[in-house]
Backbone bond lengths (Angstrom), bond angles and torsions (degrees), N, CA, C in turn:
res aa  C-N    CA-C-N  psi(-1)  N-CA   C-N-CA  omega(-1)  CA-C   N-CA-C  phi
1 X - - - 1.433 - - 1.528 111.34 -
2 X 1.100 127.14 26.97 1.282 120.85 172.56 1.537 133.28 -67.52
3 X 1.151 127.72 144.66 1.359 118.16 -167.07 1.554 102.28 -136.65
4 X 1.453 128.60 171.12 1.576 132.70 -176.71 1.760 95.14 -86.89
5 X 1.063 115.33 136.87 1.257 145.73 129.84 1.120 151.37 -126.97
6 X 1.737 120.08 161.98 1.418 109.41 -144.78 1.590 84.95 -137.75
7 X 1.303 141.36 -177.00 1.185 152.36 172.59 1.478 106.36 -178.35
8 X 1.538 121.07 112.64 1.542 119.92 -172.01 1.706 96.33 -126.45
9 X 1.294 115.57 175.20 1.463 133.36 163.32 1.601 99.41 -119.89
10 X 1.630 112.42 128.36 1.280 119.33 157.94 1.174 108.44 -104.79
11 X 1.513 121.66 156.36 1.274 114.38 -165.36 1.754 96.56 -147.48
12 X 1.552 114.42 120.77 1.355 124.52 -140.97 1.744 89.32 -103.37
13 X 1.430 97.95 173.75 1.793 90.51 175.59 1.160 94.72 -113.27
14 X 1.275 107.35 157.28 1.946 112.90 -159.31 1.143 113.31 -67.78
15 X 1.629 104.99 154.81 1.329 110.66 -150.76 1.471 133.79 83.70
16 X 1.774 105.17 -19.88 1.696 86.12 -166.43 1.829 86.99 -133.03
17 X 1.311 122.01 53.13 1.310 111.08 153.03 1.231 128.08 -72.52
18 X 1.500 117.06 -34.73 1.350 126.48 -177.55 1.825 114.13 -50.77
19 X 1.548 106.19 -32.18 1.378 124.53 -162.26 1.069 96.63 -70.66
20 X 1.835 120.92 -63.51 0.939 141.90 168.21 1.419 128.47 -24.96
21 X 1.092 81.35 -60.71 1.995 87.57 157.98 1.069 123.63 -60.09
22 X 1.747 118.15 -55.58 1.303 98.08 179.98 1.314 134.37 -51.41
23 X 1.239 104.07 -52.80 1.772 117.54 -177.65 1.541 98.40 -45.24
24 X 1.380 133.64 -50.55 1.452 140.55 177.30 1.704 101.26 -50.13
25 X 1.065 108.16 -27.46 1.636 98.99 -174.87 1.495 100.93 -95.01
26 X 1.752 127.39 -31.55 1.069 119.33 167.09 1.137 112.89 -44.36
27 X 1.747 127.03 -50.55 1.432 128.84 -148.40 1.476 105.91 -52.32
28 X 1.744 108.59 -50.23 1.320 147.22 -148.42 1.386 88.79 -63.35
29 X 1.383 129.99 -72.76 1.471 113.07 -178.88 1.452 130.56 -55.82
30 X 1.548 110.11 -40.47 1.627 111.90 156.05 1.828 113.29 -30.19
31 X 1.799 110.89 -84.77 1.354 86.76 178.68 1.787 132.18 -93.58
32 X 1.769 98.03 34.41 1.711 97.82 164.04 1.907 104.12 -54.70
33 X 1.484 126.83 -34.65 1.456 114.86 -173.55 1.766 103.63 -86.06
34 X 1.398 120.41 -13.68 1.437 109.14 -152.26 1.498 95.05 -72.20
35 X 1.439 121.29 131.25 1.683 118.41 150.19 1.546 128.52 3.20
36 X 1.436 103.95 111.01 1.764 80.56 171.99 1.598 129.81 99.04
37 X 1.891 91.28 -10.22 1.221 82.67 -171.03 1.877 100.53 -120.61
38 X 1.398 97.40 159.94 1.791 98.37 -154.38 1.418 95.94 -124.43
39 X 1.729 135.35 -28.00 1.082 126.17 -153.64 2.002 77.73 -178.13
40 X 1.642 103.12 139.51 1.319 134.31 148.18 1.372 122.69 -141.32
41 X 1.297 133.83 94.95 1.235 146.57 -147.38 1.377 104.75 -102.42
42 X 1.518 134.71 109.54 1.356 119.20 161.99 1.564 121.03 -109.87
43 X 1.390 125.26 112.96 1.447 119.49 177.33 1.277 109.30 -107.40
44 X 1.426 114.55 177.94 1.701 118.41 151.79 1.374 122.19 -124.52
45 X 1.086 122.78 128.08 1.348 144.58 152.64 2.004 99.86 -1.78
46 X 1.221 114.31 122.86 1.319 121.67 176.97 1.636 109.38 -104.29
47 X 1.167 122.54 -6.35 0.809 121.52 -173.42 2.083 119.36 -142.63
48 X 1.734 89.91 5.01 1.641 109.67 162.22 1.567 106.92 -143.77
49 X 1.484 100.86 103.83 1.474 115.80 -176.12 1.694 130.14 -71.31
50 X 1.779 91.73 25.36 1.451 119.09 177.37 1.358 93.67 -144.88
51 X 0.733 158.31 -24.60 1.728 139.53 -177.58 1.613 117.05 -88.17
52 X 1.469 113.60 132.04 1.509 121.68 175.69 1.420 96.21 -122.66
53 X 1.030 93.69 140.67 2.166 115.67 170.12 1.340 102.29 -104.74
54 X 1.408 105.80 133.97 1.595 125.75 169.97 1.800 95.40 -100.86
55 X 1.528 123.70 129.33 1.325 124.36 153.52 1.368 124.97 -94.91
56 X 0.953 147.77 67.81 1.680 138.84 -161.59 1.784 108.27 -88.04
57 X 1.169 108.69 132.98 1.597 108.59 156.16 1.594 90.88 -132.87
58 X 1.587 100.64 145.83 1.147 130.89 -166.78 1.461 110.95 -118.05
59 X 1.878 153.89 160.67 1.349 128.72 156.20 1.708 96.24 -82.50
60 X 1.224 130.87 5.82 1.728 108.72 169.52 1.449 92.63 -174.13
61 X 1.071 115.41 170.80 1.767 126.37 -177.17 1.860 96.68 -86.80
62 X 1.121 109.05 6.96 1.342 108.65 172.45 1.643 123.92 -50.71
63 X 1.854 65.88 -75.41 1.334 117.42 -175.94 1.541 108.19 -61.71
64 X 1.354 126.84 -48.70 1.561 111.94 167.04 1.589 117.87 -60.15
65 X 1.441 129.97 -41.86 1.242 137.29 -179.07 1.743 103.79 -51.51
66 X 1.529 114.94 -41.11 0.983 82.26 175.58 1.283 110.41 -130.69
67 X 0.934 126.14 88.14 1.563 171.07 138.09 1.994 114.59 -83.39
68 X 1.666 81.26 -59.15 1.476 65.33 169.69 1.507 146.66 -101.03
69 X 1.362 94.55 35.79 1.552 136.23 -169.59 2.176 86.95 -94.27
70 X 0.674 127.05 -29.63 1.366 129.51 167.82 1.465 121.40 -34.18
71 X 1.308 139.33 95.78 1.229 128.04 176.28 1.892 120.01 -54.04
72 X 1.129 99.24 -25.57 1.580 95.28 177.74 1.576 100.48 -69.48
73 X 1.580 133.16 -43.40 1.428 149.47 -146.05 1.495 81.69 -80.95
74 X 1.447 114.13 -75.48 1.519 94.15 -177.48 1.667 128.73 -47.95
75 X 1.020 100.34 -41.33 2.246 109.78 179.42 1.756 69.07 -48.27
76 X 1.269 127.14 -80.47 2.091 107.49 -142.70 1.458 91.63 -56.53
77 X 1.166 150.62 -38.15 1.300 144.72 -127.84 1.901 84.02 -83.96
78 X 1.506 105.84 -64.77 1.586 102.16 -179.60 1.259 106.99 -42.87
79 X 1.744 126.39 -61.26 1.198 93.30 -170.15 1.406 135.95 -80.60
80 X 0.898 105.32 27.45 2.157 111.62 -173.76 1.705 80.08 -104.27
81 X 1.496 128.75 -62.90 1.217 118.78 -175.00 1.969 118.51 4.20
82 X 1.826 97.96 -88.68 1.504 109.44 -174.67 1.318 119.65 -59.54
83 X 1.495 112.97 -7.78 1.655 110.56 157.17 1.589 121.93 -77.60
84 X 1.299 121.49 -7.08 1.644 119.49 176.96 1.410 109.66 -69.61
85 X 0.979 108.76 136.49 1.585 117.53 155.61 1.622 116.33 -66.60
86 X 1.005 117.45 -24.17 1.772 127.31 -179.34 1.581 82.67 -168.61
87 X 1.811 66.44 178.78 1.877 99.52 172.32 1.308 114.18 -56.16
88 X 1.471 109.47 154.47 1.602 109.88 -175.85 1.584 101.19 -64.30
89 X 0.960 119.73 150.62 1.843 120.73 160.40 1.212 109.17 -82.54
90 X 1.167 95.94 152.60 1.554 119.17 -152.42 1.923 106.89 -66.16
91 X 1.290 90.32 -29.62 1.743 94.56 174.16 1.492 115.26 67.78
92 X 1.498 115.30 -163.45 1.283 116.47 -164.97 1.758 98.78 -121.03
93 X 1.562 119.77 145.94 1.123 109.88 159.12 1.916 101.14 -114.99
94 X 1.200 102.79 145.43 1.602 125.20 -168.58 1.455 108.92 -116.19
95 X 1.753 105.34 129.87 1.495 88.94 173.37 1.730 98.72 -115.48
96 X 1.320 122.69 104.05 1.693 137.48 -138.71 1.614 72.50 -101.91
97 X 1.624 99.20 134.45 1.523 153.02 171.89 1.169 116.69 -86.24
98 X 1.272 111.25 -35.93 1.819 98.06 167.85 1.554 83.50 153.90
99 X 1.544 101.68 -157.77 1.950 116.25 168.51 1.689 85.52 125.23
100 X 1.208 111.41 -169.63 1.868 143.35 -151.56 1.255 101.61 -85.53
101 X 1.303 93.32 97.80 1.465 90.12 168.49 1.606 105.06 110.89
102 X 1.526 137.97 -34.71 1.248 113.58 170.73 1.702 112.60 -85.54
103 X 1.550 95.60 156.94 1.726 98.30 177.26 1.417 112.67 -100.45
C-alpha cells in the first residue's frame, strides 16, 4: 500500500506567513477532491515565525503531478510565489507506508 509523499518547508518573507498559509490552505481544498489525493497538510513553524510546511501524501506521484496541471492550482501557485523569501526548498519526497487516516 504505499503511496508518494512529499513534506517541504516554505519559507515566507517577513510579514507574510500568514498569507502564505492561507493560499496553502486555499490550495488544500482545491485538491481535497482531485484524484489521488489522501492528505494536504498545512502547518506553521512554532518556532520560525516565517516558515510553513506543506505535508502531502498522494496514491502515486501521478496523481500529484497532475494535480498541479489545475488551472485554479497554478492561479494559487503564482500568487504564494511573491510571498517567498527564496526558492521553495527542495523538501522531502516520502514513499508513506500507511498510518491514521490514509486508505
Amino acid at each position: 500500500m504505499n503511496k508518494y509523499g512529499l513534506h517541504g518547508k516554505l519559507t515566507a518573507s517577513a510579514g507574510n506567513r500568514d498569507a502564505l498559509a492561507s493560499i496553502l490552505q486555499e490550495a488544500s481544498k482545491l485538491v481535497a477532491s482531485a484524484p489521488g489525493c489522501q492528505v494536504y497538510l498545512v502547518s506553521t513553524d512554532v518556532s520560525d515565525e516565517n516558515s510553513v510546511w506543506v505535508t502531502e501524501v498522494w496514491d502515486s506521484q501521478a496523481d500529484h503531478d497532475d494535480s498541479l496541471k489545475d488551472q485554479r492550482v497554478r492561479e494559487l501557485i503564482s500568487k504564494a510565489m511573491p510571498l517567498l523569501a527564496g526558492s521553495p526548498e527542495e523538501g522531502q519526497t516520502l514513499t508513506v507506508l500507511g498510518g491514521a487516516g490514509i486508505k
